[in-house]
C-alpha positions in Angstrom: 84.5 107.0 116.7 87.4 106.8 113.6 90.4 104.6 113.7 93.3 106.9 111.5 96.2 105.1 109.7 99.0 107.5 109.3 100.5 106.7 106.0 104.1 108.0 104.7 104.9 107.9 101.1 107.0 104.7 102.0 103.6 103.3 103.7 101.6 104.7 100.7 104.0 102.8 98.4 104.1 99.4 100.5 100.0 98.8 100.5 99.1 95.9 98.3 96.1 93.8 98.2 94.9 90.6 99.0 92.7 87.5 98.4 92.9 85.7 101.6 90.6 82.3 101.8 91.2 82.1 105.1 89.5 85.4 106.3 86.1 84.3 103.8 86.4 81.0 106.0 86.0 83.0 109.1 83.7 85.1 107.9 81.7 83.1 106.2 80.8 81.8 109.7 78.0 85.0 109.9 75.9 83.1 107.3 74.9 80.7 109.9 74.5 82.8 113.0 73.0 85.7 110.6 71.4 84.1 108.0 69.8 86.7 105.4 71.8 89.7 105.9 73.8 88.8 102.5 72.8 88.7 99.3 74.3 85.4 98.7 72.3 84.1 101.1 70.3 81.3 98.5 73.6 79.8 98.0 74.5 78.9 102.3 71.4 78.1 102.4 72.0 75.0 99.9 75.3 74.4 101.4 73.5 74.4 105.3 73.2 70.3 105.3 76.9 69.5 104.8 77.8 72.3 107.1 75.1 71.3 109.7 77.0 67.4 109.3 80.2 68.8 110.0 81.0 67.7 114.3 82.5 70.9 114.8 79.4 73.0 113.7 79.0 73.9 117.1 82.3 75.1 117.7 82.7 77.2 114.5 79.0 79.2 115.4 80.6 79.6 119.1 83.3 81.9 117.4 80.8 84.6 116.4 79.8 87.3 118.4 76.2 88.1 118.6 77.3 91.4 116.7 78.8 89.0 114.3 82.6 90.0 115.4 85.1 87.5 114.9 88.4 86.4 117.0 90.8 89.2 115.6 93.3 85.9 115.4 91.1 84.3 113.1 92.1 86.6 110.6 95.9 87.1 110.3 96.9 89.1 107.7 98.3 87.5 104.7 102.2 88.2 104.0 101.6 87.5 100.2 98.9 88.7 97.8 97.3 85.1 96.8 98.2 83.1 100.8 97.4 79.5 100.5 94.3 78.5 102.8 96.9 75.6 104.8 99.5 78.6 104.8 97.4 80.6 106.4 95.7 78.6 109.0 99.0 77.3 110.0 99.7 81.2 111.4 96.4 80.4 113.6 97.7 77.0 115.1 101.1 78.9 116.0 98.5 81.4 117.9 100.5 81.9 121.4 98.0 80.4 123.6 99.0 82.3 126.7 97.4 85.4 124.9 94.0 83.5 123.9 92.1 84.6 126.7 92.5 88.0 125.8 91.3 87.5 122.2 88.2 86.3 123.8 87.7 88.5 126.2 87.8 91.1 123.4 85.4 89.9 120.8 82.9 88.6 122.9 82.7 90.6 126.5 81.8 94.2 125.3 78.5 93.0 123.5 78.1 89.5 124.9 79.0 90.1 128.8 80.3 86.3 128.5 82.8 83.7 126.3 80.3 81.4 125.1 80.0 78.4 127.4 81.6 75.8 124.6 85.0 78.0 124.7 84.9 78.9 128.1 85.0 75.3 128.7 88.9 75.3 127.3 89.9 77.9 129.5 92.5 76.1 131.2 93.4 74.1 127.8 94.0 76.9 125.3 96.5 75.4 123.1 93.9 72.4 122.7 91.1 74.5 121.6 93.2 76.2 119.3 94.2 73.1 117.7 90.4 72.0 117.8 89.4 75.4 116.2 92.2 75.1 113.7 90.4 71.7 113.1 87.2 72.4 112.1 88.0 75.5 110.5 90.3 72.9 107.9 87.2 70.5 107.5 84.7 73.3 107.3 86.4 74.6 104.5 87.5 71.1 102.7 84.2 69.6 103.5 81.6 72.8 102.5 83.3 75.8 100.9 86.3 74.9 98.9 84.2 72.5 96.3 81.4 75.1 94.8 81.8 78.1 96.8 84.9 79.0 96.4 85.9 79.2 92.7 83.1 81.5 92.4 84.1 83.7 95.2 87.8 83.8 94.1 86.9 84.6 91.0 85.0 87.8 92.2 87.6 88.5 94.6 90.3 88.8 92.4 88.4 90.5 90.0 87.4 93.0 93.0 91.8 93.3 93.0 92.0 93.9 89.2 88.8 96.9 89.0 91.0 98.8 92.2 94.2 98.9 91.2 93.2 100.1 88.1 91.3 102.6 89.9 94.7 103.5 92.3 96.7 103.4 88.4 95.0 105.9 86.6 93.6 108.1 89.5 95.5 107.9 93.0 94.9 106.6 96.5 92.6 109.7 96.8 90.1 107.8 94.8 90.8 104.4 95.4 89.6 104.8 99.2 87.1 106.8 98.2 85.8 103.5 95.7 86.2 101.2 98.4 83.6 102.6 100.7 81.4 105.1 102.0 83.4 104.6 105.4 87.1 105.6 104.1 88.3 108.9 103.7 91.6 109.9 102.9 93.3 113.5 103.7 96.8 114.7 103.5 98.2 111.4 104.2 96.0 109.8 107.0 93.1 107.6 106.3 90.1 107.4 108.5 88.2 104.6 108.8 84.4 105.7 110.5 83.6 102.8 112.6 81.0 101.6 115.5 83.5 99.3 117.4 86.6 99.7 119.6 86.5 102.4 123.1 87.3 105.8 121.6 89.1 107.3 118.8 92.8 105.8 117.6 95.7 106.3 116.0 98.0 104.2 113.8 100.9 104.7 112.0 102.1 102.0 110.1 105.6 103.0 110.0 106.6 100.9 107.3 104.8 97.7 108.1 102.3 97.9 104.8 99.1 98.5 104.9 96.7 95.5 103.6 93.6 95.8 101.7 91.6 92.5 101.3 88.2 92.1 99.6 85.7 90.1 101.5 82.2 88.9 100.8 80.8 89.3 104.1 81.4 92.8 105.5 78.8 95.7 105.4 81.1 97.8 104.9 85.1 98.4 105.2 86.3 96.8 109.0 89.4 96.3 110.1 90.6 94.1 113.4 88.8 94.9 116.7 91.2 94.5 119.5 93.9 97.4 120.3 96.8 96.0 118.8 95.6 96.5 115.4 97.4 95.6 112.5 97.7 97.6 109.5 94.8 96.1 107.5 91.5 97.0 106.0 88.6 94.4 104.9 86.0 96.1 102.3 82.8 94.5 100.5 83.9 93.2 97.0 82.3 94.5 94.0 80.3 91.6 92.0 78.4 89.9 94.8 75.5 89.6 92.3 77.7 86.7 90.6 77.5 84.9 93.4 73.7 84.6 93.6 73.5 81.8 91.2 72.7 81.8 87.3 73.4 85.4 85.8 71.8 86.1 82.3 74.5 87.5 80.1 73.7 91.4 79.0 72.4 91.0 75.2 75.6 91.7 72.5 74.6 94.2 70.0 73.4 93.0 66.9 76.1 94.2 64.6 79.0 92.5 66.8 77.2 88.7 66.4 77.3 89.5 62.6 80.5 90.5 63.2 82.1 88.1 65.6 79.2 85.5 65.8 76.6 84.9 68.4 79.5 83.4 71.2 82.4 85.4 71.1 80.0 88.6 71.1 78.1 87.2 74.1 81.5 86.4 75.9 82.4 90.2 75.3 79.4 91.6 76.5 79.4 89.2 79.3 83.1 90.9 80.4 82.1 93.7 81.7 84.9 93.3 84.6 88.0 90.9 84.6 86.6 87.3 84.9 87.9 83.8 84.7 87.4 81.1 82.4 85.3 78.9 84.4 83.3 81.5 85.6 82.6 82.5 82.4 81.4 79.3 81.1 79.2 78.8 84.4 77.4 81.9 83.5 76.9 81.5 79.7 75.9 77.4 80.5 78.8 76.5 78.3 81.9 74.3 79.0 84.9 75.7 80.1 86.4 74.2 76.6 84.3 76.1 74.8 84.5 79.5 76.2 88.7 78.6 76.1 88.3 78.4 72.0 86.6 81.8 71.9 88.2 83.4 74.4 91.9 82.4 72.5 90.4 84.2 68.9 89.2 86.9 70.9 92.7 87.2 72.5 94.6 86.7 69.1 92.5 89.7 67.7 93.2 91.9 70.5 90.0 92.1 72.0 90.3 90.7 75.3 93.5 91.0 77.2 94.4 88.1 79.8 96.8 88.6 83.1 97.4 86.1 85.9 96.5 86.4 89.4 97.6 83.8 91.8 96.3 80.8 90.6 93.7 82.2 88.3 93.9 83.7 84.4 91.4 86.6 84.3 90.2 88.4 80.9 88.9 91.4 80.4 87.7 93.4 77.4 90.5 95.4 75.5 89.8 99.4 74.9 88.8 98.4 71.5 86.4 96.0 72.5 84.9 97.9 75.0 84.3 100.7 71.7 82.5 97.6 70.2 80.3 96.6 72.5 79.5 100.4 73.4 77.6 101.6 77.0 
């Protein structure tokens, strides 16, 4: 089965990306009903005690499918490039309620014949279990994501953003989609998504509505939303998911850049080998974030690292010359 967008030059033109936390809320929710399937995997693990001591436990492992699909209204697709996680979740409490039934019925009948019995149970209350879903998904990601997860997860998220438009700059959509996944394929202005959900074959064009890519950390491969009103939007499997794993050992600097540069600032460089932020950077080397600021703002004033802003985050990267420096 393949899902085809049908993108116009004004469509082409009008995708952007995205770093929504509300969608690596949702998704995140697969780590406890499909624990190991990640590579990241070590890290839920640690977090499993305050998310088992959350009340609503239950009713955030009720929202995954057994084939690990999600309520497609879970997942609205963010407006802006950097949403806000309260923005975000306040699109799910405006859900219409009147349509939740449907959502379910979606997600979970195909695979799981039934609703699990814990939404069921809201059947006739819908606008309450909304609220209660909206809930838990606030506390779930207060209480056990937002703290350490996330700033490591951002951080490889956005840096995902920076590598592909860079890749869509100096080499078209033909190769960005290509990047993104084994999945895409893009021909003569339609892009085909090969999937294993969904009855049949479809048909979208996106007539001007945008067409959203978002990075995720828990996807297989690229997805988009399930039910038949699909929105123009396409999840894919961020690059970097080894950073999330837990200590990383920085790649050795050659020898003549610490003569050069000095021990630090060369192991900062070689450590850059994709667009990173500050505290990031200083989790990996063991370092304060102080410190790696002081290098990072001589390495900047010398032209070897160039520094843009993302939403809330400052990434750096290596400049041209830099990379010559610290060679292959």
């Amino acid at each position: 089965m393949v899902l085809r967008f049908r993108l116009g030059l004004a469509d082409l033109a009008a995708t952007y990306f995205a770093c929504s936390p509300l969608q690596e809320t949702v998704l995140s929710l697969r780590m406890w009903t499909h624990p190991g399937q990640y590579p990241h995997g070590a890290a839920f693990e640690a977090m499993r005690p305050a998310f088992e001591a959350l009340p609503a436990a239950p009713l955030l492992r009720a929202l995954i499918a057994s084939n690990k699909y999600v309520p497609d209204f879970l997942t609205p697709r963010p407006s802006v490039p950097f949403p806000d996680f309260r923005a975000e979740l306040a699109v799910v409490r405006a859900f219409e309620p009147a349509r939740l039934r449907h959502e379910f019925a979606v997600t979970f009948l195909p695979h799981d014949r039934a609703v699990p019995p814990l939404l069921a149970s809201f059947a006739d209350r819908p606008a309450e279990l909304i609220g209660d879903i909206a809930d838990a998904l606030e506390q779930y990601w207060t209480q056990v994501l937002e703290p350490a997860w996330w700033p490591r997860a951002r951080s490889v998220l956005h840096a995902d953003i920076v590598h592909r438009s860079r890749v869509l700059a100096e080499r078209g959509a033909a190769a960005l989609f290509a990047d993104l996944d084994h999945r895409l394929h893009w021909t003569d202005g339609v892009l085909t998504i090969d999937r294993n959900w969904g009855d049949g074959d479809q048909d979208i064009r996106v007539d001007r509505r945008g067409l959203a890519l978002l990075p995720t950390c828990f996807a297989r491969g690229a997805i988009t939303a399930i039910g038949p009103d699909l929105t123009p939007s396409i999840s894919y499997l961020a690059r970097g998911q080894g950073n999330l794993t837990g200590p990383v050992d920085p790649p050795p600097a050659p020898q003549a850049l610490e003569q050069l540069l000095g021990a630090p600032k060369a192991r900062l460089l070689a450590l850059l080998q994709e667009p990173t932020a500050t505290t990031e950077l200083a989790r990996r080397l063991g370092v304060t974030p102080g410190a790696v600021s002081q290098h990072l703002a001589v390495l900047h004033a010398t032209r070897l690292v160039t520094r843009a802003r993302y939403g809330r985050l400052v990434l750096y990267a290596r400049s041209p010359l830099a990379d010559q420096l610290v060679g292959p």
